[in-house]
Backbone as CSV, one residue per row, in Angstrom:
resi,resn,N_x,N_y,N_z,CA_x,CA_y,CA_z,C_x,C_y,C_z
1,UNK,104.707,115.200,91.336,106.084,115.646,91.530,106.844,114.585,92.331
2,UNK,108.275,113.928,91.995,108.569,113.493,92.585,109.082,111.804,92.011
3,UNK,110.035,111.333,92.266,110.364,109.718,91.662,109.501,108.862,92.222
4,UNK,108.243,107.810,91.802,107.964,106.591,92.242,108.969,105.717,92.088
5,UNK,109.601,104.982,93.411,110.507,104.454,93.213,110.005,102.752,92.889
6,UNK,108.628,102.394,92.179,108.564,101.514,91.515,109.157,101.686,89.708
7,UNK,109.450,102.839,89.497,109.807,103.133,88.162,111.516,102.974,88.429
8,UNK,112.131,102.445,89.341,113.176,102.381,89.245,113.990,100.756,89.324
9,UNK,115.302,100.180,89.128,115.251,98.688,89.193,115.757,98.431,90.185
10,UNK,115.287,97.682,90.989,115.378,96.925,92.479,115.193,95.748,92.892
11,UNK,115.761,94.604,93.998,114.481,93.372,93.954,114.130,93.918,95.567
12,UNK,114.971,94.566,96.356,114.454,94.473,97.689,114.903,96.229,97.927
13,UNK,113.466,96.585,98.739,113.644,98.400,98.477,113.671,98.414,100.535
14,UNK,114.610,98.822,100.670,114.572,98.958,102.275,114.232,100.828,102.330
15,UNK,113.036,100.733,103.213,112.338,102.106,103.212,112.466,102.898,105.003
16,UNK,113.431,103.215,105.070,113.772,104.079,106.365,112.840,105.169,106.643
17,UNK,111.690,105.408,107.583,110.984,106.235,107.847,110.940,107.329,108.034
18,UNK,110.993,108.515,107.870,111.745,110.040,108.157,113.036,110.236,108.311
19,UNK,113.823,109.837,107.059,115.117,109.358,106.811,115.653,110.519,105.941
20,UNK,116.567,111.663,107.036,116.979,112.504,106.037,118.151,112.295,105.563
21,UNK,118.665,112.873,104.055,120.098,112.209,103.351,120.864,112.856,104.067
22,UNK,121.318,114.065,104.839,122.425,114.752,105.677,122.272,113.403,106.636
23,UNK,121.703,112.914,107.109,121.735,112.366,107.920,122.104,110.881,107.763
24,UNK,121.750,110.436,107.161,122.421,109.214,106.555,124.122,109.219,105.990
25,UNK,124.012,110.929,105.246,125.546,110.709,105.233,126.601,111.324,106.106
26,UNK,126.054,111.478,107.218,126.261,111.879,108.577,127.199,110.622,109.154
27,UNK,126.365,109.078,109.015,127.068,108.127,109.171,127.956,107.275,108.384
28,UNK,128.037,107.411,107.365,127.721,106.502,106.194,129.346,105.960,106.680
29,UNK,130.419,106.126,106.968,131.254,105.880,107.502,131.474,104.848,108.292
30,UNK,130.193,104.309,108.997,129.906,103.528,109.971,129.687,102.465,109.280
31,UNK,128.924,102.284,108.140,127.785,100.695,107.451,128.898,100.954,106.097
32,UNK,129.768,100.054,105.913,129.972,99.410,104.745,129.415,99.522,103.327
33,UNK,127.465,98.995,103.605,127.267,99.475,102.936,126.263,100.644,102.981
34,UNK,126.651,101.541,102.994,126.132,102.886,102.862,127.673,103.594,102.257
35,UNK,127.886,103.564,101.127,128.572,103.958,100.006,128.110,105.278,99.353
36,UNK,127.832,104.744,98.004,127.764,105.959,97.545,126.025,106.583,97.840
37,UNK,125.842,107.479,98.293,124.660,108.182,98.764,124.107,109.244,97.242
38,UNK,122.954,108.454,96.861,122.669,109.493,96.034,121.249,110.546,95.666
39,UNK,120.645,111.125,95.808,119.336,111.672,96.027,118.578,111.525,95.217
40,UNK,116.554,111.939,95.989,115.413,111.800,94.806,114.806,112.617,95.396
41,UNK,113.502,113.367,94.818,112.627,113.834,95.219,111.613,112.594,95.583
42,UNK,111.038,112.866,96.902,109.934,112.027,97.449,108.657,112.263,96.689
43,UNK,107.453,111.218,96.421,106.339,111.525,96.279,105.358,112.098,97.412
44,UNK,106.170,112.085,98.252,105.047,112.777,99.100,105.927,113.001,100.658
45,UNK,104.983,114.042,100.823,106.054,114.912,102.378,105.346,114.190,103.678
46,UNK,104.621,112.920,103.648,104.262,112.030,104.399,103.544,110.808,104.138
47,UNK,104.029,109.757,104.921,103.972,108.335,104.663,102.770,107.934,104.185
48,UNK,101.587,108.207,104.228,100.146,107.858,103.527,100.681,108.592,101.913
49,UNK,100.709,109.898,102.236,100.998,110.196,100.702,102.068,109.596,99.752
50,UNK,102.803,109.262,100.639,103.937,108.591,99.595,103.593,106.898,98.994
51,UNK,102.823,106.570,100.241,101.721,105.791,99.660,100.962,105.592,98.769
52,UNK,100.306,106.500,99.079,99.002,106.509,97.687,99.552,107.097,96.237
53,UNK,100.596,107.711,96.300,100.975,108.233,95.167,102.119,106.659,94.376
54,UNK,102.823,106.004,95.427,103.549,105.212,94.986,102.667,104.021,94.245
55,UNK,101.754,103.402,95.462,100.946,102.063,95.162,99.451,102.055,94.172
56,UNK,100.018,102.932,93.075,98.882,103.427,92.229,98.401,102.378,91.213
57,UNK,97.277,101.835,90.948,97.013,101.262,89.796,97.788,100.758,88.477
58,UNK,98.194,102.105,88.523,99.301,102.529,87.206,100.684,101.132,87.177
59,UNK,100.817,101.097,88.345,101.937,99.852,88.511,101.204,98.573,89.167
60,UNK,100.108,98.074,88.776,99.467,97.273,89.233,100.168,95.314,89.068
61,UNK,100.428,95.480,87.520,101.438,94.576,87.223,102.320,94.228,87.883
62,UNK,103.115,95.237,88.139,104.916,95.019,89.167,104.290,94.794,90.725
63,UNK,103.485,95.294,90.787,102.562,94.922,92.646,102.123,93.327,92.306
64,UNK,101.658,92.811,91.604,101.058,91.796,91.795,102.069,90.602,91.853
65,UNK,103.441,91.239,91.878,104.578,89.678,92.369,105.223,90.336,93.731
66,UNK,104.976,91.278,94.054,105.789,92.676,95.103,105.138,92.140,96.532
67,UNK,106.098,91.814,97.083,105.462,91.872,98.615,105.894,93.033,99.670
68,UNK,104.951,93.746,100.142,105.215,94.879,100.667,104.992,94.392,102.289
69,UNK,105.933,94.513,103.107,106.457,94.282,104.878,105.945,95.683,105.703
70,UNK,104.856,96.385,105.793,105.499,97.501,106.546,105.043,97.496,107.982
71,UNK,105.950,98.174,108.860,105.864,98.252,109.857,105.039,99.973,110.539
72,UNK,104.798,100.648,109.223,104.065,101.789,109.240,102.424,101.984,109.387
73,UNK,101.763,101.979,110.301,100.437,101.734,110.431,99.647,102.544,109.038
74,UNK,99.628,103.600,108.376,98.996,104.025,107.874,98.925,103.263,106.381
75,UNK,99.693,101.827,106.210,99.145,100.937,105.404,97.631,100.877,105.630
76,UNK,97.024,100.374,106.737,95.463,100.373,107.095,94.951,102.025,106.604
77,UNK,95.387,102.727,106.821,94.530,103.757,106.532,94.580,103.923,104.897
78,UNK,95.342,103.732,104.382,95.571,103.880,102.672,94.875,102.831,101.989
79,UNK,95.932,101.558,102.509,94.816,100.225,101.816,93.500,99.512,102.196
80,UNK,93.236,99.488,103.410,91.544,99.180,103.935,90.734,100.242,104.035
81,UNK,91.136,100.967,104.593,90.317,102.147,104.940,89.676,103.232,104.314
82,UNK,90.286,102.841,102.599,90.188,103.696,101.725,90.389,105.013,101.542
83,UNK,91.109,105.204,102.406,92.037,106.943,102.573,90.958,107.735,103.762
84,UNK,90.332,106.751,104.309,89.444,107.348,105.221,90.101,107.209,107.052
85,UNK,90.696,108.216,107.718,91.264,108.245,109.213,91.299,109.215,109.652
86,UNK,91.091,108.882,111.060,91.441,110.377,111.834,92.751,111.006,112.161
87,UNK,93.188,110.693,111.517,94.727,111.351,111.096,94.259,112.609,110.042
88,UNK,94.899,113.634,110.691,94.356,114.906,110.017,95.798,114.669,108.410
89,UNK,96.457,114.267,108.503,96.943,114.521,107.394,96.493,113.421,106.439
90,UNK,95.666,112.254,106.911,95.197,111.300,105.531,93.956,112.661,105.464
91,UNK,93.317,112.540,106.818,91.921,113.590,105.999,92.221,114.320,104.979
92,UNK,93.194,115.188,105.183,93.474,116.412,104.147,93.968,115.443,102.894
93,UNK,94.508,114.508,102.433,94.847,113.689,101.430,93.649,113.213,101.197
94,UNK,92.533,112.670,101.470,90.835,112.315,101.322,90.411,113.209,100.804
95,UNK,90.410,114.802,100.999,89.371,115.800,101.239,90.239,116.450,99.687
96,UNK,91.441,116.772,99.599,91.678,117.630,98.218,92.479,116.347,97.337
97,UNK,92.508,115.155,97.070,93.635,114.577,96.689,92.993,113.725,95.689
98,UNK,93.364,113.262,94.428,92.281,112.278,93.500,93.103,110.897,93.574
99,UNK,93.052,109.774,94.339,94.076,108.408,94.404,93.408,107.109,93.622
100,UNK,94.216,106.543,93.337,93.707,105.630,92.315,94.648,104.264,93.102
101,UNK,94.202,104.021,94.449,95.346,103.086,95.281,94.576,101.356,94.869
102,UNK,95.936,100.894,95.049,95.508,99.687,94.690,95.387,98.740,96.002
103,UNK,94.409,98.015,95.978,93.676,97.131,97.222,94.635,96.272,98.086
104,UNK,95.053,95.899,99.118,95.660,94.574,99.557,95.792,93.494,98.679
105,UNK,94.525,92.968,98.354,94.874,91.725,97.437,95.525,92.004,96.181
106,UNK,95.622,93.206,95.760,96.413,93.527,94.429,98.019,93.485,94.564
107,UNK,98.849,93.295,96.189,99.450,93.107,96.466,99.926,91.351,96.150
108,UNK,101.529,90.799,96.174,101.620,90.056,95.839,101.664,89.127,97.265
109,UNK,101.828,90.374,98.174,101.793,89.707,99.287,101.855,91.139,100.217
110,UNK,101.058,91.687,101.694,101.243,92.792,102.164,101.129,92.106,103.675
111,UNK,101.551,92.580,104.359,102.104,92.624,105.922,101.842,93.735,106.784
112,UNK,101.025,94.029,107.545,101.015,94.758,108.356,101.773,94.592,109.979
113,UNK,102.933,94.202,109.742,103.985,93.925,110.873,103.866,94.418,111.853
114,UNK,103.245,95.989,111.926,103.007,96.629,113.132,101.518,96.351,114.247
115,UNK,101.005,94.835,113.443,100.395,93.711,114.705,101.028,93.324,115.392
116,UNK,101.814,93.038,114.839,102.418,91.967,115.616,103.215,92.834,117.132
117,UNK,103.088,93.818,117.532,103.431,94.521,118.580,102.760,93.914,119.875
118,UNK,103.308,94.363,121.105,102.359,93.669,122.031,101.595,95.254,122.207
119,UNK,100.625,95.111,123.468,99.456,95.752,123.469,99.316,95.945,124.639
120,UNK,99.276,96.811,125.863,99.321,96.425,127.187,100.201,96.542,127.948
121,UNK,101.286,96.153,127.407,102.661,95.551,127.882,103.469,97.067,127.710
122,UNK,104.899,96.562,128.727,106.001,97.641,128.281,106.352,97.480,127.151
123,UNK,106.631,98.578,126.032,107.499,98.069,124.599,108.292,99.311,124.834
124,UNK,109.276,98.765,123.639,110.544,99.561,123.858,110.857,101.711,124.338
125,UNK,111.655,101.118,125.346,111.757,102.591,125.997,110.788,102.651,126.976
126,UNK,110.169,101.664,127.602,108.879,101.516,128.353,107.822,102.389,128.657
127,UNK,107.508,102.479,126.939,105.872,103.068,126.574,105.126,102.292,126.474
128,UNK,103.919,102.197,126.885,102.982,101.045,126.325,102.137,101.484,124.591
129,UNK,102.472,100.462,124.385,101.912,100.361,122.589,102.604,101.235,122.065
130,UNK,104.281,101.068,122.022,105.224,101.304,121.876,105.291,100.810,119.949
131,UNK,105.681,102.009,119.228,105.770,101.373,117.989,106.522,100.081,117.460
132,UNK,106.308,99.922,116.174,107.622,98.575,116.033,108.506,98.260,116.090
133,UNK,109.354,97.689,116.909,110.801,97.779,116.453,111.329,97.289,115.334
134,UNK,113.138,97.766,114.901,113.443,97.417,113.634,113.334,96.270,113.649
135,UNK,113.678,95.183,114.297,113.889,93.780,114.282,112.508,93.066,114.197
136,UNK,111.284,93.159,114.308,109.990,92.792,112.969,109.963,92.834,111.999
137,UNK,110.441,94.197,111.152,110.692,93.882,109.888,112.044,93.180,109.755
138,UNK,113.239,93.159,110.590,114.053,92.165,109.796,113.604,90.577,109.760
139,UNK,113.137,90.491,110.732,112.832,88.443,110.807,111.614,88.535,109.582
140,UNK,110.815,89.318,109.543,109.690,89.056,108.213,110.581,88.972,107.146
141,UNK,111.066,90.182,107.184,111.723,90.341,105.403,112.790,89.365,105.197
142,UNK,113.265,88.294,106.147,114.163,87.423,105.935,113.469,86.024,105.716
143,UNK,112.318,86.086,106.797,111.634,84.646,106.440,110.721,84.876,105.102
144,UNK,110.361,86.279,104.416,109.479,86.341,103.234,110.857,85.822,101.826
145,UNK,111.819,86.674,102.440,112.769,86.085,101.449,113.130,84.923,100.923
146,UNK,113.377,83.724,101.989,113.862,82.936,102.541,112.998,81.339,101.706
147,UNK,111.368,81.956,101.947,110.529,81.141,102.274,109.420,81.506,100.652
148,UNK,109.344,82.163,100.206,108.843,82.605,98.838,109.603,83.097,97.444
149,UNK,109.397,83.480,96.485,109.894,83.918,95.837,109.315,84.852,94.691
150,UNK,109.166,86.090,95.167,108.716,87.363,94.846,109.472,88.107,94.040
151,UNK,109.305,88.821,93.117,110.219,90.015,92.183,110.752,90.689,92.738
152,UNK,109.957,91.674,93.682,110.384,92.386,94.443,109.847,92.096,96.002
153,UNK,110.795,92.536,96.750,110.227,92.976,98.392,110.725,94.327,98.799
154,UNK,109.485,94.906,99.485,109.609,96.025,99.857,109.610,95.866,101.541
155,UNK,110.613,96.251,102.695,110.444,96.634,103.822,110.598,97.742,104.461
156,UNK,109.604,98.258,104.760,109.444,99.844,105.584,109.494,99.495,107.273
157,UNK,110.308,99.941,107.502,110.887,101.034,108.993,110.079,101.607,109.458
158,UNK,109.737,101.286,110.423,109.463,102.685,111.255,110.265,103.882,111.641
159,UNK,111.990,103.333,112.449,113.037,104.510,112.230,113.577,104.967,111.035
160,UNK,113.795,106.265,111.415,114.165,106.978,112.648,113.440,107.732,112.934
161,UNK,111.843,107.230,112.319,110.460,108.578,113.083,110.581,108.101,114.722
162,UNK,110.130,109.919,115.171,110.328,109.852,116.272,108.766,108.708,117.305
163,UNK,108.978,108.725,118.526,109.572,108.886,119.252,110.810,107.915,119.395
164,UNK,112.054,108.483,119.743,113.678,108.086,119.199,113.609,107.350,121.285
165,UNK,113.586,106.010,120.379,113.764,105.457,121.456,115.363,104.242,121.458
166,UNK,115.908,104.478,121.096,116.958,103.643,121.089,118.092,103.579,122.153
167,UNK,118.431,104.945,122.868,119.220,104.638,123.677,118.415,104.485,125.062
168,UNK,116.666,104.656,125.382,115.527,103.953,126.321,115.728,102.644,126.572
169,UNK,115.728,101.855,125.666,115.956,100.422,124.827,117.140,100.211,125.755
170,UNK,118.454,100.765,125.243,119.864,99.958,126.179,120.176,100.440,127.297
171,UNK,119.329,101.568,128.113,119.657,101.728,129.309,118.438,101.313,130.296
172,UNK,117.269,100.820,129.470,116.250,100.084,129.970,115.742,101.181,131.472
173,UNK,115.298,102.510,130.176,114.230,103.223,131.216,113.290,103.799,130.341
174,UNK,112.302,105.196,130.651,111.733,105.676,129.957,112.049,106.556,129.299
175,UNK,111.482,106.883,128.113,112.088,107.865,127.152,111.945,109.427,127.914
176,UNK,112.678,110.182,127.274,113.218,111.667,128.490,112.346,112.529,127.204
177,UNK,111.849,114.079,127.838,110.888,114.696,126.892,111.835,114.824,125.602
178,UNK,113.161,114.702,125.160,113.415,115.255,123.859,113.259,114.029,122.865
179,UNK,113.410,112.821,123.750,112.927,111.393,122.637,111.774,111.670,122.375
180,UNK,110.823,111.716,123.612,109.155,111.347,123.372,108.716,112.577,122.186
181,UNK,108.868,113.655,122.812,108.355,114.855,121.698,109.526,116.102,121.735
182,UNK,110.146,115.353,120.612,111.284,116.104,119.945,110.748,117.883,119.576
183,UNK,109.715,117.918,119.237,109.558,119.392,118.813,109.002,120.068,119.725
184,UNK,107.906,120.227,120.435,108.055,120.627,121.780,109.538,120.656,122.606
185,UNK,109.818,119.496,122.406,111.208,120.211,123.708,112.251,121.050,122.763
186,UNK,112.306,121.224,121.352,113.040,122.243,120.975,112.098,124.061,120.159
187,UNK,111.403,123.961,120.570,110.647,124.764,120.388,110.975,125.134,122.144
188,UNK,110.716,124.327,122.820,110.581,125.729,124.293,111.926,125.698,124.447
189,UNK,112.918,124.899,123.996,114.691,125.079,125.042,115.246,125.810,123.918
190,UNK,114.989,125.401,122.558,115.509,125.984,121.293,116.846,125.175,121.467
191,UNK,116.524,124.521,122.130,117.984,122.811,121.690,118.266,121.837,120.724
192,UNK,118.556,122.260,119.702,118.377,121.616,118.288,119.526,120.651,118.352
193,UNK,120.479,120.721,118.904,121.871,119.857,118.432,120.797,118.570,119.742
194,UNK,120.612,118.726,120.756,120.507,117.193,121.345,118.953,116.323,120.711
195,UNK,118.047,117.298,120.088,117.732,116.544,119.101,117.830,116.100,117.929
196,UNK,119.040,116.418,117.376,119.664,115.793,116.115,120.554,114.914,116.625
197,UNK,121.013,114.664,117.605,121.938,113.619,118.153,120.970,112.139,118.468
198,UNK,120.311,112.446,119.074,119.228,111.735,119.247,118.710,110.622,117.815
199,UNK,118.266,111.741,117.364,117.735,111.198,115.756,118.903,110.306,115.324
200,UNK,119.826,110.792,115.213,121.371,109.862,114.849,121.393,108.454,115.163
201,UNK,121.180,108.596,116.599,121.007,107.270,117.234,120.118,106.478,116.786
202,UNK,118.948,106.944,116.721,117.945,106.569,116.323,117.811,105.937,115.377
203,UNK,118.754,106.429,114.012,119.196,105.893,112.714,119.898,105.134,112.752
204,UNK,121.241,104.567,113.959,121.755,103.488,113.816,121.113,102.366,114.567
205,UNK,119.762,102.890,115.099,119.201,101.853,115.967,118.876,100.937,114.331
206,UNK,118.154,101.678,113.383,117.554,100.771,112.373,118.845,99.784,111.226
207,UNK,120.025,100.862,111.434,120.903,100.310,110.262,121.401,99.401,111.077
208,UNK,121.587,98.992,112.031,122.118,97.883,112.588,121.311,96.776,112.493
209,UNK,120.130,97.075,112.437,119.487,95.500,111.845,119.295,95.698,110.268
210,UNK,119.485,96.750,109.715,119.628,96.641,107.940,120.888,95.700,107.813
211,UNK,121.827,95.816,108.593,122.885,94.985,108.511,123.071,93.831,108.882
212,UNK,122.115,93.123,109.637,121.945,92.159,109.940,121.033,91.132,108.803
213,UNK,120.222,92.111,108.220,119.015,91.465,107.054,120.280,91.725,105.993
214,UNK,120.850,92.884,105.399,121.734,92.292,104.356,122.785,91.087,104.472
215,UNK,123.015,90.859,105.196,124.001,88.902,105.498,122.804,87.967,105.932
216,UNK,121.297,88.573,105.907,120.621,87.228,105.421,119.497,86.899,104.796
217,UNK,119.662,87.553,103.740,119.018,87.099,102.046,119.759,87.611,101.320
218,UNK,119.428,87.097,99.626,119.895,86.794,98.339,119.363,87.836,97.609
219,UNK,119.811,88.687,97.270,119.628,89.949,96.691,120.710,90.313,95.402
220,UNK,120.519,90.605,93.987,121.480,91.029,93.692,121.465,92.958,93.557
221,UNK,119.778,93.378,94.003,119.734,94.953,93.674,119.334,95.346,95.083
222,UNK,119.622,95.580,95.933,119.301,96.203,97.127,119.078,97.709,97.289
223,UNK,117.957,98.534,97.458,117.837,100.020,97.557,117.553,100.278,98.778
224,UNK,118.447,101.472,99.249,117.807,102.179,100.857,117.635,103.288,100.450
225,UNK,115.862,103.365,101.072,115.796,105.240,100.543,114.707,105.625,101.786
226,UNK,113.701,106.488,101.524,112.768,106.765,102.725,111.228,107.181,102.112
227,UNK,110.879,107.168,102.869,109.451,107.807,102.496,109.390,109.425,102.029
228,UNK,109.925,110.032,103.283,109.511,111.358,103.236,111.264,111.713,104.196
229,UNK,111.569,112.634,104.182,112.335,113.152,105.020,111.934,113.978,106.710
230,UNK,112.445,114.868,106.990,112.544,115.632,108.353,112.591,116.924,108.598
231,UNK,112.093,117.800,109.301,112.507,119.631,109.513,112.278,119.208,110.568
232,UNK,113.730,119.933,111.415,114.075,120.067,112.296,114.443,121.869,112.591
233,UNK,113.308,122.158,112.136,113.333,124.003,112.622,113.950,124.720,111.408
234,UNK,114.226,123.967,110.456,114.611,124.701,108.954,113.720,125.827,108.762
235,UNK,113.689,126.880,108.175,112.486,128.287,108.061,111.728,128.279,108.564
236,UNK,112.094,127.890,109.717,110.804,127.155,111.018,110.159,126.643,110.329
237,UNK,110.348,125.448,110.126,109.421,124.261,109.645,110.071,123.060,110.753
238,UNK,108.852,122.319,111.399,109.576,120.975,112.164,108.514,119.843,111.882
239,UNK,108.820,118.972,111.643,108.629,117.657,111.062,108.138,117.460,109.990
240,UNK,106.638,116.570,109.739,106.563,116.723,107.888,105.527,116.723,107.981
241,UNK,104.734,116.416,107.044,103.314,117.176,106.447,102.846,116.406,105.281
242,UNK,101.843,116.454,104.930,101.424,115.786,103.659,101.355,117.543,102.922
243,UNK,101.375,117.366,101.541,101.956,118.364,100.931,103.440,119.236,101.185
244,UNK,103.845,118.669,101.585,104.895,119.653,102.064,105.516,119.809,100.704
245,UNK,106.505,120.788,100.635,107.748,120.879,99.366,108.985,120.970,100.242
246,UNK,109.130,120.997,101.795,110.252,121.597,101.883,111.323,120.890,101.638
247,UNK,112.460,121.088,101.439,113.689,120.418,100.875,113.837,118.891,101.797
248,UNK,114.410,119.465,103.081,114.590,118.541,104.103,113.634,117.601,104.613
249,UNK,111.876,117.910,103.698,111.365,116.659,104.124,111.209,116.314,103.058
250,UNK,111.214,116.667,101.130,111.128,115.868,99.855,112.201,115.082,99.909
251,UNK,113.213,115.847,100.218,114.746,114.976,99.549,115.203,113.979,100.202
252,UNK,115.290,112.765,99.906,115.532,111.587,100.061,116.445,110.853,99.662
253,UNK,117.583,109.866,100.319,118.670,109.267,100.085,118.016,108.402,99.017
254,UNK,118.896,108.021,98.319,118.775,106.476,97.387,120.622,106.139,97.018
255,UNK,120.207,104.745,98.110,121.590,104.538,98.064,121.200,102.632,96.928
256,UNK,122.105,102.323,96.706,121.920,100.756,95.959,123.281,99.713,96.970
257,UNK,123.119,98.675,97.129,123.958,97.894,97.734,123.373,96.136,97.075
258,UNK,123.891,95.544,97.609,123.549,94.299,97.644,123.632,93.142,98.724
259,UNK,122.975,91.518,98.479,122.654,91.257,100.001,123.037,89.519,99.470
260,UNK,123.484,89.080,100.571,124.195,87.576,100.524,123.493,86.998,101.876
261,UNK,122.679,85.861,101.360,122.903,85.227,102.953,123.548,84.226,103.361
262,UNK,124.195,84.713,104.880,124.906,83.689,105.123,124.582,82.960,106.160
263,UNK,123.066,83.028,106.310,122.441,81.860,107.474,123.029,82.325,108.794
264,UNK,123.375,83.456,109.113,123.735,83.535,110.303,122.738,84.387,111.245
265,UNK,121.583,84.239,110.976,120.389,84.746,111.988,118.901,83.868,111.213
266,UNK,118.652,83.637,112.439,117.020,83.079,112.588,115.757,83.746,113.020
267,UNK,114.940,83.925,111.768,113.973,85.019,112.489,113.194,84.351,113.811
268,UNK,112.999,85.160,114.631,111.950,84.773,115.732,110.449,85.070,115.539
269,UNK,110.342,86.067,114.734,108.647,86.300,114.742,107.884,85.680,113.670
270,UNK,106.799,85.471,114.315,106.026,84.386,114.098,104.815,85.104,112.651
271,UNK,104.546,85.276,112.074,103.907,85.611,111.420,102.101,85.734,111.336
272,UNK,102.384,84.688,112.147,100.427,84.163,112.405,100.418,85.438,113.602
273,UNK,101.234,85.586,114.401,101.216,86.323,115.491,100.198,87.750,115.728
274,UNK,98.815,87.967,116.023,98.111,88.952,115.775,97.978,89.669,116.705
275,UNK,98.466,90.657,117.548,98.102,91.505,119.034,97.288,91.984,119.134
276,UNK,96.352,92.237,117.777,95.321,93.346,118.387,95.376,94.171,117.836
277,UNK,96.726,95.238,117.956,96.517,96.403,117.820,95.783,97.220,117.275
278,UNK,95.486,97.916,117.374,94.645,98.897,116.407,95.837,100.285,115.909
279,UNK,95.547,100.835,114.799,96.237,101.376,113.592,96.101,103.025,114.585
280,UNK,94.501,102.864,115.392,94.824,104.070,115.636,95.380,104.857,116.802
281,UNK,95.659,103.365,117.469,96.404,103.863,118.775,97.846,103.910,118.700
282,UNK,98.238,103.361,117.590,99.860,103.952,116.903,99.942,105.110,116.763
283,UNK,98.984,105.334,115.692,99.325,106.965,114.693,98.998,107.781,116.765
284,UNK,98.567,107.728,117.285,98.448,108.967,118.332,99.159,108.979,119.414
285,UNK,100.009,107.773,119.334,101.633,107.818,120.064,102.092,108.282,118.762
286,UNK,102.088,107.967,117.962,103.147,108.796,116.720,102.709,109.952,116.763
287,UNK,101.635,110.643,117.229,101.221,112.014,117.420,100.851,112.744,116.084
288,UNK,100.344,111.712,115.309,99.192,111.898,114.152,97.718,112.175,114.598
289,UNK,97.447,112.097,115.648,95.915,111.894,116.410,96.090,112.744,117.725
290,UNK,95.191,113.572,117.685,94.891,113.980,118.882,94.577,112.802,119.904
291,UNK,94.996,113.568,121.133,94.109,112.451,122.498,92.863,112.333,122.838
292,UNK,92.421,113.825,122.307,91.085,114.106,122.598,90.375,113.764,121.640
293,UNK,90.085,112.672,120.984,89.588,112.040,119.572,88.021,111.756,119.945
């Protein structure tokens, strides 16, 4: 169920992480290009699943010129790991799910960007092993552009999944309980509007460097869409799920634009650049993993 958005025509697919369409056209007023907003059903009600259902065999051909950027750790759990993690929602995708995923090297080129994080250190909103920020995938997806020449490129976001650290970032403190864990603090206050405000932010934390990567590469098909969407207490449902159906986490923007560069930014990150990280000390700040593992 659902559009693989390799069955659709694109050269560069910008993939916003728990990116709901109210919410995108919430701003759309703001980004130029964010025009006309138009919808899809997701393959899957979370980022491994939308994974394994997207990067199937079946399109093995169109992968093998495709360079995929993501800044989403559960690349490792889908493509190395063989659908094997302690992430209870790949388990449950392992345990009932039949995938036919295609390997790293079947890639034309794949990136696990969310190394390149530091490890140790304060990262943004001063968490340690703080997820990626948007600006990794923009300097990759500009120097992959820039510097190769691929059919397609795909770059995945981490925003606007929580924890919504963007206004942490410009007032340079720590994130407050409704950034860090958005559903807990509206489950006990039942404060839904200051975590949808939040999220907002959160979303222009990423489109402001989408706007910075569209003025620098050569694009004539540009797509912004998402993985999976968001519940934010809809029929009491809050966040997403692998299997899910619910509206607000299938339905997904697909907007089309296009991209010119005009040399006016230089990526800084280094590509060789390796921190360490491990895949699974992301997913359990992303609060895919228990602590008690």
């Amino acid at each position: 169920m659902g559009t693989n958005v390799l069955d659709l025509d694109w050269d560069v697919l910008i993939v916003l992480d728990s990116c709901r369409v109210d919410a995108l056209r919430a701003i759309a007023d703001e980004y130029p290009f964010l025009d006309a907003i138009e919808e899809l059903w997701s393959v899957g009600g979370h980022s491994g699943e939308w994974m394994a259902h997207t990067f199937d065999r079946r399109h093995d051909e169109t992968l093998s010129t495709t360079a995929y950027l993501s800044a989403n750790p559960h690349t490792k759990s889908v493509f190395e790991d063989d659908m094997n993690a302690e992430d209870k929602h790949i388990e449950r995708l392992s345990r009932y799910g039949s995938w036919d995923v295609v390997s790293p090297g079947e890639f034309g080129r794949i990136e696990h960007i969310w190394r390149h994080e530091v490890t140790n250190e304060r990262g943004p909103g001063g968490q340690t092993d703080g997820y990626t920020p948007p600006r990794h995938v923009t300097d990759r997806g500009i120097a992959v552009s820039r510097n190769y020449d691929f059919d397609n490129v795909i770059l995945h976001y981490m925003q606007p999944h929580h924890p919504y650290v963007a206004a942490a970032v410009t007032d340079g403190r720590e994130l407050y309980e409704h950034e860090k864990e958005p559903w807990e603090y509206m489950r006990k206050t039942g404060d839904r509007g200051t975590v949808l405000e939040t999220y907002l932010d959160e979303l222009r934390f990423v489109l402001d460097d989408v706007e910075t990567l569209l003025n620098n590469l050569d694009a004539d098909a540009v797509a912004i869409t998402a993985d999976h969407g968001e519940a934010f207490g809809e029929h009491a449902v809050y966040e997403h799920h692998a299997g899910s159906l619910h509206p607000s986490v299938r339905r997904v923007a697909w907007v089309t634009t296009d991209a010119t560069d005009s040399r006016s930014y230089t990526p800084q990150l280094d590509s060789s650049a390796d921190s360490g990280r491990h895949a699974e000390d992301i997913l359990e700040h992303l609060g895919y993993i228990s602590e008690a593992r």
